[in-house]
C-alpha positions as CSV (number, residue, x, y, z in Angstrom):
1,X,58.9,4.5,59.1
2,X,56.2,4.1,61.8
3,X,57.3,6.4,64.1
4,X,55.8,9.5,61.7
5,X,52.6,8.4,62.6
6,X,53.5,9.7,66.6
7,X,53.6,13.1,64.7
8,X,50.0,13.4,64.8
9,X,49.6,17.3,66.0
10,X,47.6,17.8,69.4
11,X,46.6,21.1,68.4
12,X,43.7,21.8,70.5
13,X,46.7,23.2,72.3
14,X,47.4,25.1,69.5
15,X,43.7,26.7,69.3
16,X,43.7,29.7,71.1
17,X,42.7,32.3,69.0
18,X,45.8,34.1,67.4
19,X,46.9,37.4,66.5
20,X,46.6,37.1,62.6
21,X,43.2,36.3,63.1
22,X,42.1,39.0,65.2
23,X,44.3,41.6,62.8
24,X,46.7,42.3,65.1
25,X,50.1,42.7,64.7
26,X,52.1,39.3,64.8
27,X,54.8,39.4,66.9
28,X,58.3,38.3,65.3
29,X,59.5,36.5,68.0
30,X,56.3,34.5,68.0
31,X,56.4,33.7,64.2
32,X,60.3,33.0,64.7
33,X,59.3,30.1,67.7
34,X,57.0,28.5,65.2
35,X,59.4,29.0,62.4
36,X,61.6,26.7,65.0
37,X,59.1,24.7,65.9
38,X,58.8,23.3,62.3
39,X,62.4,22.8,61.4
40,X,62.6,20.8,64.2
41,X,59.3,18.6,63.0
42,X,60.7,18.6,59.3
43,X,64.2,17.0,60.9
44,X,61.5,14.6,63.3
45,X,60.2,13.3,59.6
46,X,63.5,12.8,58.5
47,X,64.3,11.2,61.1
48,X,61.8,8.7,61.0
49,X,62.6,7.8,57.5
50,X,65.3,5.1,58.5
51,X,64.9,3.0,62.1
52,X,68.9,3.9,62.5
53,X,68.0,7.7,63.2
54,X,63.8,7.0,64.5
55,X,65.1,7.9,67.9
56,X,66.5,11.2,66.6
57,X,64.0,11.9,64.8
58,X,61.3,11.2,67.8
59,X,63.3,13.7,70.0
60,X,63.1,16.2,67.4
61,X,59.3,16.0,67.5
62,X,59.0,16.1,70.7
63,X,61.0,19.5,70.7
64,X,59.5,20.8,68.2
65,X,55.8,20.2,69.7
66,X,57.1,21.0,73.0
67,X,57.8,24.7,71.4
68,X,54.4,25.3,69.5
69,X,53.0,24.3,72.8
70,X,54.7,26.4,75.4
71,X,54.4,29.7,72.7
72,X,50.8,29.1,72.2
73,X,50.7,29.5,76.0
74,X,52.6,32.2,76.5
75,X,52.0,34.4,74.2
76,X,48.1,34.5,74.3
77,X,45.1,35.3,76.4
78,X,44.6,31.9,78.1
79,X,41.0,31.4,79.7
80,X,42.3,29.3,82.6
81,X,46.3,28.1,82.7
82,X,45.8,26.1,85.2
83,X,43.0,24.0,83.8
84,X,45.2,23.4,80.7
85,X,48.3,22.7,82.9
86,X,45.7,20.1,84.2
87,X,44.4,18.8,80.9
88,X,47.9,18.1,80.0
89,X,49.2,16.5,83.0
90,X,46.2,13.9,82.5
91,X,46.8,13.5,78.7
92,X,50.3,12.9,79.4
93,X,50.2,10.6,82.2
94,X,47.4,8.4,79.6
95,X,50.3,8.5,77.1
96,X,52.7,7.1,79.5
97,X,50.9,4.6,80.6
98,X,49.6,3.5,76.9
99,X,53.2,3.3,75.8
100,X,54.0,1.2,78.6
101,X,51.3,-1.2,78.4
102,X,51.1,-1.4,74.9
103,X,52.3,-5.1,73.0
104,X,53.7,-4.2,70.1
105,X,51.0,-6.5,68.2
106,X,48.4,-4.0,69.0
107,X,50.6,-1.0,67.8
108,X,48.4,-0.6,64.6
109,X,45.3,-0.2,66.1
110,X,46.3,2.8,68.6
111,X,48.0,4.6,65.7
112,X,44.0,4.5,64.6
113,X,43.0,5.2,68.0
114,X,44.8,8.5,68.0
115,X,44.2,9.3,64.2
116,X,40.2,9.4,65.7
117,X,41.3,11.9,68.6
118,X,43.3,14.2,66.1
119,X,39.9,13.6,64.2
120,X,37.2,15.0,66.9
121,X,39.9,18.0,68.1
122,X,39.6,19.3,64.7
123,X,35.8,18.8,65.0
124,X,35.4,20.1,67.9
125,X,38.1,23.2,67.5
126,X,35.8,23.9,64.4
127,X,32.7,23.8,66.0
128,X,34.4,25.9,68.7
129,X,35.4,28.7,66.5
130,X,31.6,28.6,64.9
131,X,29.8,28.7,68.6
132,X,32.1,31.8,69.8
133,X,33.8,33.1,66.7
134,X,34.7,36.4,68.6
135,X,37.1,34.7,70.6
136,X,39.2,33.4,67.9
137,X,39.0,37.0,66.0
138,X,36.6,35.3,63.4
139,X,33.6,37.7,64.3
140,X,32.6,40.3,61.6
141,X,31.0,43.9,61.6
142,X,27.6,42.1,60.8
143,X,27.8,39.5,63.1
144,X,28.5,37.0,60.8
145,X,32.2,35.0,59.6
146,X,33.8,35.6,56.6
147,X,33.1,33.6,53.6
148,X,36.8,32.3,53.5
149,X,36.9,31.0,56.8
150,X,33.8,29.4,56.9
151,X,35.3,27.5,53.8
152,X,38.3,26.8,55.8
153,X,36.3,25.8,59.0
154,X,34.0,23.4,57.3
155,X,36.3,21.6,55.5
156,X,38.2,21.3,58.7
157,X,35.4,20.2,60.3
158,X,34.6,17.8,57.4
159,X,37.8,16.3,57.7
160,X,38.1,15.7,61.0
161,X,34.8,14.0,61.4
162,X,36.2,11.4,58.3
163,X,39.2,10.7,60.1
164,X,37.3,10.4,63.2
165,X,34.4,7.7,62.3
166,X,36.9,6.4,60.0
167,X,40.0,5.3,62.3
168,X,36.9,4.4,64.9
169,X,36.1,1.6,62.2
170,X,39.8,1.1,61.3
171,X,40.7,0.7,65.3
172,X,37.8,-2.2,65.4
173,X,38.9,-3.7,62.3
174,X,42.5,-3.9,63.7
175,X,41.6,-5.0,66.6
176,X,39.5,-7.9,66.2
177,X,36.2,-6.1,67.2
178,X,34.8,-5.9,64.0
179,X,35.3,-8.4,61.2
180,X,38.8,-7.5,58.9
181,X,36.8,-8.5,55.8
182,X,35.0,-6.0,53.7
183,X,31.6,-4.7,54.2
184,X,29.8,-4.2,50.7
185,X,27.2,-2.0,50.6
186,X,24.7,-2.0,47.7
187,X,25.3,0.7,45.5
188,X,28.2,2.1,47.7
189,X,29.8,3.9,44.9
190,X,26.9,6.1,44.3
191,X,26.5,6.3,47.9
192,X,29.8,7.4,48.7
193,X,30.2,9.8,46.0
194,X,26.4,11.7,46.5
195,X,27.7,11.7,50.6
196,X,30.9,13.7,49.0
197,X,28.8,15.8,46.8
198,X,26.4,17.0,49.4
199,X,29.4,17.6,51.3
200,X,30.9,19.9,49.0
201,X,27.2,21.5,48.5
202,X,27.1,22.6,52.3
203,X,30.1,23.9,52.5
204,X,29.7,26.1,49.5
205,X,26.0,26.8,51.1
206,X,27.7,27.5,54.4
207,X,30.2,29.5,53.2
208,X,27.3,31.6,51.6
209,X,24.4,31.9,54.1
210,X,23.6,34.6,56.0
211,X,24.6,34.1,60.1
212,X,21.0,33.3,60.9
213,X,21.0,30.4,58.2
214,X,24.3,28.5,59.1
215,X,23.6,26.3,62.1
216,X,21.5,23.7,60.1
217,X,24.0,23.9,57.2
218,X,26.9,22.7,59.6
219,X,25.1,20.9,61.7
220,X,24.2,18.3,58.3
221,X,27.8,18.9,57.5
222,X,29.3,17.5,60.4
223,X,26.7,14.3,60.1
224,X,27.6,13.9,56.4
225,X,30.8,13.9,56.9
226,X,30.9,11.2,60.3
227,X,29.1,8.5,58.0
228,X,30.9,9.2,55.0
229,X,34.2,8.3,57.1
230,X,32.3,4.9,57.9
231,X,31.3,4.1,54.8
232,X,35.2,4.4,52.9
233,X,36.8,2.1,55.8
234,X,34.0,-0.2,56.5
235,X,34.2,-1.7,52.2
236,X,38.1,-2.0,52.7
237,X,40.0,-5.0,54.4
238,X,42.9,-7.8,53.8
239,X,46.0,-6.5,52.7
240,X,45.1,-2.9,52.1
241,X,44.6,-1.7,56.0
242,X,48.2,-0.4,56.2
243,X,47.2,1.9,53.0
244,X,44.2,3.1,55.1
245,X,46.5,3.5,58.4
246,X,48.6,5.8,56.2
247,X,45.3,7.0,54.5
248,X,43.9,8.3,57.7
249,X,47.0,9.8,59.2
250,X,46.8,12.2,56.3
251,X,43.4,13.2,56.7
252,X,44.3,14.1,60.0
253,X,47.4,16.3,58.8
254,X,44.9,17.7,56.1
255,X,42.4,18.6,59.2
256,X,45.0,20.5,61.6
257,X,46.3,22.4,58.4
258,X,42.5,23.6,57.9
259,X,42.2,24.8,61.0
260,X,45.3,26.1,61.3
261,X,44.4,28.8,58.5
262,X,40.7,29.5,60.4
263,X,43.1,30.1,63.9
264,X,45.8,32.2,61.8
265,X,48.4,29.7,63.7
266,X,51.4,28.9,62.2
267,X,52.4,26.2,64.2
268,X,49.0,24.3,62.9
269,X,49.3,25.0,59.7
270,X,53.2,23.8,59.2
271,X,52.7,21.1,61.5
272,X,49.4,19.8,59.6
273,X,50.8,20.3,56.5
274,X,53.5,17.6,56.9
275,X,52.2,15.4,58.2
276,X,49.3,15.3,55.7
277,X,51.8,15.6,52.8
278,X,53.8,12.4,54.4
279,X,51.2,10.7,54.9
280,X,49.9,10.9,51.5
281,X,53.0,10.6,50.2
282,X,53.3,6.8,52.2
283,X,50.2,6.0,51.3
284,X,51.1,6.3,47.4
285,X,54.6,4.3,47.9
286,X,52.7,1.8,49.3
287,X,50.0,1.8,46.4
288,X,53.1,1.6,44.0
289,X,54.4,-1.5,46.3
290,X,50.9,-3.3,45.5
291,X,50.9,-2.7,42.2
292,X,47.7,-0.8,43.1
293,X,46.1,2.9,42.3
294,X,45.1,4.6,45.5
295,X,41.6,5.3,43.9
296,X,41.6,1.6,44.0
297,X,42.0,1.2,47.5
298,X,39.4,3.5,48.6
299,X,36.9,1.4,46.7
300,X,36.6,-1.4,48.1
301,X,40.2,-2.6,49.2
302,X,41.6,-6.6,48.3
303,X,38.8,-9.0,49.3
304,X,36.2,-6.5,48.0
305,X,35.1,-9.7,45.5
306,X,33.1,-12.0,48.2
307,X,34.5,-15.0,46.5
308,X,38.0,-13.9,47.0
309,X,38.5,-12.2,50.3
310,X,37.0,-14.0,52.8
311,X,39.7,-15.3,54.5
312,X,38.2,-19.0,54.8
313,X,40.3,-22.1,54.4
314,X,40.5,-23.4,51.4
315,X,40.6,-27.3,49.7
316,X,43.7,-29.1,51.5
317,X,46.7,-30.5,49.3
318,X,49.4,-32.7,49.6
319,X,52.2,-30.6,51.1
320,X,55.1,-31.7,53.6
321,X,55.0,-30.6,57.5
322,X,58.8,-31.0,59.2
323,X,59.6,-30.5,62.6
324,X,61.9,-27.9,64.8
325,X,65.2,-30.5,64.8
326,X,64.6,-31.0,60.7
327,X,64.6,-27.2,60.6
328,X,67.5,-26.7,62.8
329,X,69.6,-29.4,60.9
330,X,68.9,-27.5,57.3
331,X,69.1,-23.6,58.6
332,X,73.0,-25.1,60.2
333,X,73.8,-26.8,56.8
334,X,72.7,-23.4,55.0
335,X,75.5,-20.8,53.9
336,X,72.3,-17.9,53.2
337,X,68.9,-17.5,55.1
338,X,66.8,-15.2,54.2
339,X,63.8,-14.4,56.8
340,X,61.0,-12.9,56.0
341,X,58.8,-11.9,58.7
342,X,54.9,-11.0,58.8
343,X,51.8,-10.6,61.1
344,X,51.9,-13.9,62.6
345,X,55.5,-13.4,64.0
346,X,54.1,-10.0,65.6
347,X,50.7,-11.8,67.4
348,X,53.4,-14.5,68.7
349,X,56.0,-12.2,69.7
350,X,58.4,-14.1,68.2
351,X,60.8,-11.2,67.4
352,X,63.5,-12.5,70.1
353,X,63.2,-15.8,69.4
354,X,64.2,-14.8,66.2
355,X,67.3,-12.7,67.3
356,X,68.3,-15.4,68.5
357,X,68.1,-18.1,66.1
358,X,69.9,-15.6,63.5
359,X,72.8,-15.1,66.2
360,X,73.5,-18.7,66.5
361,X,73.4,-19.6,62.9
362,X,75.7,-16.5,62.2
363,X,78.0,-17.5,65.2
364,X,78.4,-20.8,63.1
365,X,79.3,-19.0,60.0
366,X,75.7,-18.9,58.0
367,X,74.8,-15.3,56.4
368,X,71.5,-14.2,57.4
369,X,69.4,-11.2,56.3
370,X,65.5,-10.0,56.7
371,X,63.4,-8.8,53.7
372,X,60.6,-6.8,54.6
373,X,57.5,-5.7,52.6
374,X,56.3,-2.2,52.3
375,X,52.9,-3.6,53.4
376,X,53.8,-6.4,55.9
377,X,51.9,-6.2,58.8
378,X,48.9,-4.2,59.6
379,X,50.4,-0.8,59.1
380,X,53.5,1.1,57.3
381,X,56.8,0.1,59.1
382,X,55.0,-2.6,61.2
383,X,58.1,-5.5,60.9
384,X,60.7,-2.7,61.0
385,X,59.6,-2.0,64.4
386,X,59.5,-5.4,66.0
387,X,62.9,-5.8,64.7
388,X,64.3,-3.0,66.5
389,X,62.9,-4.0,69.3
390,X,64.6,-6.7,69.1
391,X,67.7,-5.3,67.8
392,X,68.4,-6.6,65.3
393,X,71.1,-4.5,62.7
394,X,69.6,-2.5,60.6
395,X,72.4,-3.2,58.1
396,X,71.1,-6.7,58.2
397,X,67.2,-5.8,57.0
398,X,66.2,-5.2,53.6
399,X,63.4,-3.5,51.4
400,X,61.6,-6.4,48.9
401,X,63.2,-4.0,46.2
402,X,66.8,-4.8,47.6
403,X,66.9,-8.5,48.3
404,X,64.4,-10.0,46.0
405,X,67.1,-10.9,43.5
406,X,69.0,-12.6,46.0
407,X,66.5,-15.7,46.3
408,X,68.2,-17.6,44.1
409,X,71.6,-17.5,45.6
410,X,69.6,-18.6,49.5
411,X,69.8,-21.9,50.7
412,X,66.7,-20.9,53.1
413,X,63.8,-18.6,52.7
414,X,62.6,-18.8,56.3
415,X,59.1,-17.7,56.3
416,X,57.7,-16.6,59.8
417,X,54.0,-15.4,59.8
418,X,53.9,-14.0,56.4
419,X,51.6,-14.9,53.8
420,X,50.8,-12.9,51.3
421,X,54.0,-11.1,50.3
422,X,54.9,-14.3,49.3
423,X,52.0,-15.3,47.6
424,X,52.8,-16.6,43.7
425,X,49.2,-15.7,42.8
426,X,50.2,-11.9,43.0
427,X,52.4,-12.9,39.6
428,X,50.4,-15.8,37.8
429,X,46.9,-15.6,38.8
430,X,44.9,-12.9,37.0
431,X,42.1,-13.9,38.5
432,X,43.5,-13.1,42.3
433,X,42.3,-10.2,44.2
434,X,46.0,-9.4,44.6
435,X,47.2,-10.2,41.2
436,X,50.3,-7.5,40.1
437,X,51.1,-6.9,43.7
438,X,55.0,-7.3,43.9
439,X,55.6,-10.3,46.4
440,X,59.4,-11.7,47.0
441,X,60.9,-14.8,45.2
442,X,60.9,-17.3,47.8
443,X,59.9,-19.8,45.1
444,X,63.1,-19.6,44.0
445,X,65.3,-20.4,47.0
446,X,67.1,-24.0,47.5
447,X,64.3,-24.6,51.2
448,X,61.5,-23.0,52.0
449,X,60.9,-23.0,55.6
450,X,57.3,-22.0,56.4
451,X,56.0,-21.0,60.1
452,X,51.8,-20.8,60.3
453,X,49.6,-22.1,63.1
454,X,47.7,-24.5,60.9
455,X,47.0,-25.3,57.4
456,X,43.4,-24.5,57.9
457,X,43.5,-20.8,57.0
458,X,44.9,-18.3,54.7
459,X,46.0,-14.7,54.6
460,X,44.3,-11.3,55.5
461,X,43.3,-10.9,51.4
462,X,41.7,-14.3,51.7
463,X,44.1,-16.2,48.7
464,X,45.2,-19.8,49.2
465,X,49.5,-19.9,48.7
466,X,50.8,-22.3,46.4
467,X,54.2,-22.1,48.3
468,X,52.5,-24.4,51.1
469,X,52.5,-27.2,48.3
470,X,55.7,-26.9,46.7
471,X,58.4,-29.7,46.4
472,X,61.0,-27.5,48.4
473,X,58.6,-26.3,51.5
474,X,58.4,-27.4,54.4
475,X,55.5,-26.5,57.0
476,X,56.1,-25.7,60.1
477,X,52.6,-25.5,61.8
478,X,53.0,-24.0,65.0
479,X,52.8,-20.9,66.9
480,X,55.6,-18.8,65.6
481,X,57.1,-18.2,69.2
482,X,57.3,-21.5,70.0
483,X,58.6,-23.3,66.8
484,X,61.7,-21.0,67.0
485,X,62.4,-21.7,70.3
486,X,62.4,-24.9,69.8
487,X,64.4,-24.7,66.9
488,X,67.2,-22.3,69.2
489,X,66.8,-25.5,71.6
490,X,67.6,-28.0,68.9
491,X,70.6,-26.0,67.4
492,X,72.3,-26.2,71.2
């Protein structure tokens, strides 16, 4: 599931002016290349759908991009090959060494990272085509652009500069930089909406003007549109930031597909147009999974109450802390463990640890399976990922709506790092920020098995868990890593 969010198009590659925008002839074999180009992305997304075929689906990408890129090139008047040759050795060598220095536990916050460059390309290929719009066969008899593609350029241009500002603010969220809980604005609803409104305004206005009267109507555009993209992320934290991951990969889709149609590139327009549409699409599955409206999210986000999303500790009760040999004893008596892993198994890198407990205990006959969340981690397909990098089968993981039933047949719910996808509240508490969100059973199972650092803090929505306190848990405070080694030590 993550790996669609590696789709996001470097199309300032794709931004030489084209041949349907100068009204010349296309060339078949050109529209053919980019016909190619995104079949091979369409099989890349499907692909990606299931970590058994991600690889696939990677390489398909990479074709398909690798084709857009190398037709754009050929097939029109390049300023200066070499410097582009040169601007994409540099970009590529980055990429390499990103991807090789990159923990996985920081994964989330360079998906933002490069949402904000898809962000600025689109700006700047926008601002681009305004400056010198005879270059990219935009320049009219009068001197002016059409109406229609100032329409298309500004809300390019619009769009990029939200997904810009607001992956920046995403990325420092994610990354500790900035605080994960909300920022409330007085009045931010009216804000935000009058921001959108004058938006819309200047566009229309900018569409309209004469050529003469344009440069201060972009130029507000553009700002609007930057602080409108900090003002939806900064109100939003806890438990919806892998909503606004997915939120913000879209917008950048949205913003290639806009400028695709001011360039007359196909390759753009296809390219932007899925992943926008997959984006959105993600980002409304994982609504559904919260029990949550999407107009909900961009409102304010879980937390958005200041006496519920905080993230503070909370008033300490009775509960029972075990140890690694207690654990190993109970897991080796167990017939079926369930695991359920979250955030704090990714900041420990507990992954192979965990392989290896489950290896032993199946070696000695015990069935073990892993239920993931559609919003565990920090972003969409988070847990998925630090699974297969520990290879684990992917016969042996599970979606919450395919195991949750099966928590009342488990000896063991073994809970590593995840807190609010178990959280109770989310089905008894009305008054909980994440009340209605569906969360698995682990209530029901025989042993609960718990794995925090302390009992001092709670999740990212900021909601106290009444499975700390419960007759059949047992709390396991320590860092994730370390308690299941010690627990593979024990089981020797």
């Amino acid at each position: 599931m993550m790996g669609r969010f590696l789709l996001a198009p470097p199309f300032l590659l794709l931004a030489t002016p084209a041949a349907a925008a100068t009204g010349e002839p296309v060339n078949p074999w050109v529209a053919l290349a980019y016909l190619v180009s995104g079949v091979f992305f369409i099989l890349a997304l499907r692909g990606l759908s299931s970590p058994a075929s991600s690889r696939t689906g990677n390489r398909f990408g990479m074709v398909g991009m690798l084709i857009a890129v190398v037709t754009t090139l050929v097939t029109h008047d390049v300023a200066n090959i070499v410097e582009i040759l040169v601007a994409i050795t540099i970009g590529a060598l980055i990429g390499v060494t990103i991807a090789r220095r990159i923990a996985m536990t920081a994964m989330p916050e360079l998906v933002a990272a490069f949402h904000s460059l898809v962000g600025l390309a689109a700006v700047l290929v926008g601002w681009a085509a305004y400056l010198n719009p005879g270059a990219f066969g935009l320049l009219m008899p009068d001197g002016g652009i059409e109406a229609v593609s100032k329409v298309e350029m500004g809300l390019g241009i619009a769009i990029g500069a939200i997904t810009f500002s607001g992956s920046v603010i995403a990325f420092l969220k994610l990354s500790g930089r900035m605080s994960g809980s909300p920022i409330l604005l007085p009045a931010r609803h009216v804000i935000n909406l009058g921001t959108l409104a004058a938006i819309v305004v200047l566009t229309a206005l900018f569409a309209l003007a004469a050529p003469q009267a344009t440069l201060p109507l972009i130029v507000g555009l553009t700002v609007l549109a930057f602080v409108i993209g900090f003002l939806l992320i900064v109100p939003i934290g806890g438990a919806d930031m892998p909503v606004v991951v997915s939120m913000l990969n879209s917008y950048s889709g949205w913003a290639a597909a806009a400028m695709g149609f001011t360039l007359g590139n196909t390759a753009m327009i296809i390219t932007g147009a899925l992943v926008g549409s997959s984006g959105a699409i993600l980002s409304y599955i994982m609504c559904r999974a919260m029990n949550r409206s999407f107009l909900s999210v961009i409102a304010g986000g879980f937390g958005a109450d200041a006496n519920a999303g905080g993230g503070e500790a909370r008033e300490q009760r009775p509960y029972k802390q075990g140890s690694a040999a207690d654990a190993a004893f109970m897991l080796e008596q167990a017939e079926k463990v369930i695991i359920i892993p979250g955030y704090g198994m990714a900041v420990a890198q507990a992954q192979h640890a965990l392989r290896e407990m489950a290896d032993i205990l199946e070696a000695k006959g015990v069935e073990v399976k892993y239920a993931i969340h559609p919003v565990a981690g920090r972003m969409p397909g988070h847990m998925n990922v630090l699974l297969a990098e520990a290879q684990v089968p992917y016969e042996n993981v599970f979606e919450l709506e395919d195991i949750n039933s099966e928590f009342a047949q488990a000896d063991v719910a073994f809970i590593i790092g995840a807190n609010d996808v178990v959280n109770p509240a989310a089905k008894t508490d009305k008054s909980s920020p994440i009340y209605g969100m569906p969360v698995f059973d682990v209530d029901k199972a025989k042993q609960v098995f718990f794995i925090k650092r302390s009992m001092g803090g709670v999740g990212y929505a900021g909601v106290d868990n009444d499975v700390f306190y419960m007759d059949q848990t047992m709390m396991l405070l320590a860092d994730a890593k370390k308690m299941v080694e010690e627990i593979v030590k024990a089981m020797d």
